[in-house]
ROLUMZA-158641 format. One record per residue: residue number from 0; x, y, z of N, C-alpha, C in turn. Coordinates in steps of 0.2 Angstrom, whole numbers. Layout:
BEGIN
 num  n.c1  n.c2  n.c3 ca.c1 ca.c2 ca.c3  c.c1  c.c2  c.c3
 NUM     X     Y     Z     X     Y     Z     X     Y     Z
...
END
This chain:
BEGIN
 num  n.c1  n.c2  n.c3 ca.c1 ca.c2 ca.c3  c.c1  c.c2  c.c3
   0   174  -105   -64   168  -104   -67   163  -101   -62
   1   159   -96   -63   154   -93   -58   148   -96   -58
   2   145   -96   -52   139  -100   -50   133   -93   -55
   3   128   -97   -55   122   -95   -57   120   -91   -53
   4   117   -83   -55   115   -82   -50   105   -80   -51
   5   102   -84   -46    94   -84   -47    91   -77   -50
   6    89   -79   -56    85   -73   -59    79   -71   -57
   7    76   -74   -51    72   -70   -48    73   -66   -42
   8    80   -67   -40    82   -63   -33    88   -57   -38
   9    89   -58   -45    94   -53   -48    90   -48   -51
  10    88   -43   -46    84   -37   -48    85   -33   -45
  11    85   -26   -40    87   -23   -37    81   -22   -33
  12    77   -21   -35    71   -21   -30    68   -27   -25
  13    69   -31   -30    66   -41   -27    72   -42   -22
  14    80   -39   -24    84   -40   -18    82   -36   -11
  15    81   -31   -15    81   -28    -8    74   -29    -3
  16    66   -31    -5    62   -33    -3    65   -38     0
  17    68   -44    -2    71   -50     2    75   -49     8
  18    79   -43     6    84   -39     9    80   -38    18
  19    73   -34    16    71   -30    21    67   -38    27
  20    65   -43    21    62   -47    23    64   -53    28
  21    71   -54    24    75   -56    31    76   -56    36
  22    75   -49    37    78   -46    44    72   -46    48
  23    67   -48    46    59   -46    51    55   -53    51
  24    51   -51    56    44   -57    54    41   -56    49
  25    39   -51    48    34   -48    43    35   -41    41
  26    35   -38    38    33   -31    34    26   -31    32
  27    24   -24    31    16   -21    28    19   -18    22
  28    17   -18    17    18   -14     9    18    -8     9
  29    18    -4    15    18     3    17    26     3    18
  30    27    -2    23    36     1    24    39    -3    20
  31    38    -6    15    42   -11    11    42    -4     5
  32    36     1     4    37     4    -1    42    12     1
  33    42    11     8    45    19    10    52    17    12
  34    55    10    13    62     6    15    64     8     7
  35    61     4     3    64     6    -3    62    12    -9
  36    59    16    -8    58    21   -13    55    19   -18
  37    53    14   -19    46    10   -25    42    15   -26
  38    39    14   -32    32    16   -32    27     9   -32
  39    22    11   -29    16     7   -28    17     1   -32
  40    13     2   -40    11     0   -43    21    -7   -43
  41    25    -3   -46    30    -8   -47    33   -13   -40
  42    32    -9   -34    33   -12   -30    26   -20   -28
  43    21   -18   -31    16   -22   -31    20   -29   -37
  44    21   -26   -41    24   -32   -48    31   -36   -46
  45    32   -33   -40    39   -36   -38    37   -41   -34
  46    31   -39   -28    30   -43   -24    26   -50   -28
  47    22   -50   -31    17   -51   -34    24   -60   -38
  48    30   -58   -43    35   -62   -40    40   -65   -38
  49    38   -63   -32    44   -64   -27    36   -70   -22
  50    30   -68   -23    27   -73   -20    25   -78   -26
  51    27   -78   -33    23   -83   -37    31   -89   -37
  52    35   -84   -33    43   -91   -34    41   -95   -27
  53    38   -95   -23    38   -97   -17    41   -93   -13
  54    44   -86   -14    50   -85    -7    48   -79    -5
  55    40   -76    -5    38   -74     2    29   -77     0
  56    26   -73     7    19   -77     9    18   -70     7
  57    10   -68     5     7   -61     4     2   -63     8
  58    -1   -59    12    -8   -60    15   -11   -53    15
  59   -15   -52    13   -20   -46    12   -27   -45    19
  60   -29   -39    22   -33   -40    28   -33   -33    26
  61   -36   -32    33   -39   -25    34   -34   -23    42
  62   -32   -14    43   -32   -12    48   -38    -7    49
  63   -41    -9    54   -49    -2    54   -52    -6    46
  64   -53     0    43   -57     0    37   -50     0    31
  65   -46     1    33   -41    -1    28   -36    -5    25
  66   -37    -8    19   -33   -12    17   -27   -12    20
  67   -24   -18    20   -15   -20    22   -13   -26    22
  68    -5   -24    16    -6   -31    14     1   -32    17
  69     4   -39    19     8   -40    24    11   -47    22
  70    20   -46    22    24   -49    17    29   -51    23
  71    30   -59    22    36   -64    24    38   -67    20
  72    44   -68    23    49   -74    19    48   -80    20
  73    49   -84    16    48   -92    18    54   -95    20
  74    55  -100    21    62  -104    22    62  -106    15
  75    60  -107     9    62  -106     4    66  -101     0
  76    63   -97     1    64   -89     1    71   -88     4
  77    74   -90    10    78   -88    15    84   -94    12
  78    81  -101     9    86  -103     9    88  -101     1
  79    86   -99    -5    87   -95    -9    89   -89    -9
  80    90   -84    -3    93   -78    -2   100   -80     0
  81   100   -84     3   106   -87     8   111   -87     1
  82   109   -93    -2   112   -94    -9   114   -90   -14
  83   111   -86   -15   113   -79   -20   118   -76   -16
  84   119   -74   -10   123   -69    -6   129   -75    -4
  85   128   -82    -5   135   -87    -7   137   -85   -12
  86   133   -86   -18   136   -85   -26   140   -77   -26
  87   136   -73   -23   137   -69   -26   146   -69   -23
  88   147   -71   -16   155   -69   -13   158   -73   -16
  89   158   -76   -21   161   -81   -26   162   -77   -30
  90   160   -74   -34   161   -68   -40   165   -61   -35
  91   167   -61   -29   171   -56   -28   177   -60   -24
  92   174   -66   -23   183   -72   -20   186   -72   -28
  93   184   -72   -35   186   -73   -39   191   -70   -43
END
C-alpha cells in the first residue's frame, strides 16, 4: 500500500518553494519568484498556504522604502518535507 502523500506539499509550486526553502535561512519573494518562474500573484497564493499549514514563517518589512517580504521554513515544515520525499521513495522502491 502507498503512504499518503501531504496534500499541501503535493503541488508543484509549494514543492518547489519548500524545495528552495530548505536549502536556505530565509529567501525574499523576489528570488523565490525568479527560482521558480511564478508569477506574483499565484506565487503570493502558494505562499499565503504553505504559511496557513504551519510550514513556513512570512515576515513582511521594508528594504529602503520598499516593501519585502521574507519566507522560512519551520521545523514543521522541514519535518513534513522530510516525510513527503520518504513517502514519495516508497512509490519508486514499489
Amino acid at each position: 500500500m502507498f503512504p499518503k502523500l501531504d496534500p499541501v506539499l503535493h503541488s508543484e509550486l509549494r514543492l518547489a518553494v519548500m524545495s528552495l526553502l530548505a536549502g536556505v535561512e530565509s529567501a525574499d519573494f523576489t528570488y523565490i519568484k525568479q527560482q521558480t518562474g511564478a508569477t506574483s500573484g499565484n506565487l503570493s497564493v502558494q505562499i499565503d498556504k504553505l504559511s496557513a499549514a504551519g510550514y513556513i514563517t512570512v515576515e513582511k518589512g521594508f528594504k529602503g522604502k520598499k516593501p519585502c517580504t521574507t519566507c522560512a521554513i519551520t521545523e514543521a515544515g522541514m519535518e513534513a518535507f522530510r516525510s513527503y520525499i520518504e513517502a514519495l521513495k516508497e512509490y519508486i522502491s514499489t
